[in-house]
N, C-alpha and C positions, 0 to 999 in steps of 0.2 A: 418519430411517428406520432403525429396528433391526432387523438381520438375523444369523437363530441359522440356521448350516450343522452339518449333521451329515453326518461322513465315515466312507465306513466302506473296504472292501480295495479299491474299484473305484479310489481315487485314486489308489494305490501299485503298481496293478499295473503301472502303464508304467515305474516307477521300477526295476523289478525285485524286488519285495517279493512273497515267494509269499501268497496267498488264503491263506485260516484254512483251510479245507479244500473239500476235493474233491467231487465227486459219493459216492463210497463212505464218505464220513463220515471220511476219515482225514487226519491232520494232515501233509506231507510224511512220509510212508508209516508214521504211528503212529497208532494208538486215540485219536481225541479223551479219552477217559474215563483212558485212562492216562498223558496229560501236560497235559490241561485241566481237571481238578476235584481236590477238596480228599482224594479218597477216591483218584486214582492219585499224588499227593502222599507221602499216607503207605505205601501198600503200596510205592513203589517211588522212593525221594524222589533217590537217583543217577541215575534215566532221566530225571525232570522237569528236574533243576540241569545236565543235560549237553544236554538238550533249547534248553533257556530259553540253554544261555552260548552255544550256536550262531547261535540266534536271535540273540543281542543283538553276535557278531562280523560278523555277516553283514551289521550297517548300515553298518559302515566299506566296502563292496563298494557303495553303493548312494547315490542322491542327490537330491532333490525336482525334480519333475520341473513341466510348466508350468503345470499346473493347482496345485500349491502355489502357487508364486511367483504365480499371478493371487489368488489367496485372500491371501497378504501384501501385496500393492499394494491390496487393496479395504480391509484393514487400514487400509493406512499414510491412505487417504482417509477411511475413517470411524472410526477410532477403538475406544474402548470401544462402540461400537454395533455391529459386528461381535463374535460369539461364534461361534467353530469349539466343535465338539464331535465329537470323533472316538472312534468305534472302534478303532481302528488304538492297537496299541501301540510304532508307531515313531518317529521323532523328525523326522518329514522334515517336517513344519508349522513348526517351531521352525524347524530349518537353513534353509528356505527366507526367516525374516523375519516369520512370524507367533509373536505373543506372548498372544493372548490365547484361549487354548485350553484345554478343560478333558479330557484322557483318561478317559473313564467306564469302562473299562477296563482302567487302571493304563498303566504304560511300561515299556519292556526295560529302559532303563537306569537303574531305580529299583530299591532293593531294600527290604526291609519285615523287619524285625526281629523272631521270633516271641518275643523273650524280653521286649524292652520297648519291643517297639509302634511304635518308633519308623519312618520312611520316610527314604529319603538319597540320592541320586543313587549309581548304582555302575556300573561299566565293566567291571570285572572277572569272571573266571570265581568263580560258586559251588560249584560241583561240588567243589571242594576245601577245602570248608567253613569260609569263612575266619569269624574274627570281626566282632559287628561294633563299628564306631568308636566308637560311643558308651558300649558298657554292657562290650563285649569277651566276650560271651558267643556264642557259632559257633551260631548256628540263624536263619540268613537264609532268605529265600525268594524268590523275582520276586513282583516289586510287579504282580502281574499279577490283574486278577479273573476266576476262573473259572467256570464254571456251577457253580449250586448258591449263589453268592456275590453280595452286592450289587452292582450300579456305582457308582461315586464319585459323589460331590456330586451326586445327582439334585434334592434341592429348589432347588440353585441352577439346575439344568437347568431345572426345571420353572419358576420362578420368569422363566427367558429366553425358556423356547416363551410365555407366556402373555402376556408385552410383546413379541412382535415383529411386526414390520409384514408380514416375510418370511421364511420357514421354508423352508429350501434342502438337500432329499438328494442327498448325492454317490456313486454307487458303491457303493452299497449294496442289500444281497438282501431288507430287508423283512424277513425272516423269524427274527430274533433281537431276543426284546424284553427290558428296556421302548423301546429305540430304536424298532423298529416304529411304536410309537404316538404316537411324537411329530408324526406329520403330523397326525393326527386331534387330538391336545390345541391344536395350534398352530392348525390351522382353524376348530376350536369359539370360539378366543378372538378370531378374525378376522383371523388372517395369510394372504396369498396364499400357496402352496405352490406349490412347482418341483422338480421330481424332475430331474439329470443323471446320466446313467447308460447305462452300455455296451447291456445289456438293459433290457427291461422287470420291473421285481422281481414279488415279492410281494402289491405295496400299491399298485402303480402308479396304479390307478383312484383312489386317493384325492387326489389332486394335481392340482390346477387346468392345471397348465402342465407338458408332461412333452419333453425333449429328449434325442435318443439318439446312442450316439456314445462315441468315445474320452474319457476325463476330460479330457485335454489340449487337445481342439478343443472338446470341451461345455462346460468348467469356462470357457476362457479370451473364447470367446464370450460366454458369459453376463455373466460380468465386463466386458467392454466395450459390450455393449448398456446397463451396467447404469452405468455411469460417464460416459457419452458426454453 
């Protein structure tokens, strides 16, 4: 049985992780466009690197919560046949004990090297324009993708929705793609679909099997129906 979950801010919310934004489009109280694309980047590249070092101190304040931990126990049972794939650029999948996750999105604690390309795990504040390790050249950035920008590894994505038996949204609004779509790719190829989720999204009518509710009682449910 292979099963591709895709998570996106509904998992994190009970951990204490703020939502990407609000009903007024704004990112805890900033212009999505002036610290989430390539174009508030450069007009204003000290609000984005003080934005993102906040973000990324803010996960020492914070801890996966039970619906991670039920996604690393279905792990630790099936193996590479479990694929997460999260929105979320936090790291509470990892801390909780899963390992086989792919960020389409990028991670806080990653940084991306504009001078030679390279990517590195990083903890540190960038706002003070450090170098980086490899090349020693000071034009980092958050490993983060923003609109306007690809997702990561989507033909590996694509290549998971299209072998899985079960295609599972967590916490997520539907309404930012190509994630969106993946219920419809993963249905056409023949996986059952299961939406868990606080609300009803976007895309809800597309999903064979839909269950509502906090992540923590929806997620960890599911998982022992699913193991039993």
């Amino acid at each position: 049985m292979r099963i591709v979950v895709l998570t996106g801010a509904g998992i994190s919310a009970e951990s204490g992780v703020a939502t990407f934004r609000d009903a007024d489009g704004l990112w805890e109280g900033h212009n999505v466009a002036e610290v989430a694309t390539p174009e508030g980047f450069a007009a204003d590249p000290d609000l984005v690197q003080r934005f993102y070092d906040e973000r990324r101190a803010s996960l020492a304040t914070v801890e996966p919560n039970a619906a991670h931990r039920a996604l690393a126990d279905l792990e630790s049972r099936l193996g590479d046949d479990l694929l997460i794939v999260t929105q979320n650029v936090d790291d509470l999948h990892e801390r909780a004990g899963s390992r086989n996750v792919i960020h389409m999105h990028g991670e806080l604690r990653s940084a991306w090297c504009l001078a030679c390309d390279d990517r590195f795990p990083w903890d540190a504040p960038m706002a003070t324009n450090p170098q980086c390790p490899g090349c020693a050249v000071p034009n980092l950035r958050p490993d983060i993708v923003w609109f306007g920008e690809i997702p990561y590894r989507m033909e590996e994505i694509q290549t998971a929705l299209l072998a899985a038996d079960i295609f599972v949204a967590i916490g997520t609004s539907g309404e930012v793609y190509p994630a969106a779509g993946f219920v419809a790719l993963a249905a056409q190829a023949g996986a059952r679909t299961v939406e868990l989720n606080l609300n009803a999204s976007r895309i809800t009518s597309a999903f064979d099997e839909v269950h509502a509710g906090p992540a923590t009682e929806v997620v960890t449910n599911w998982v022992a129906g699913l193991v039993k």
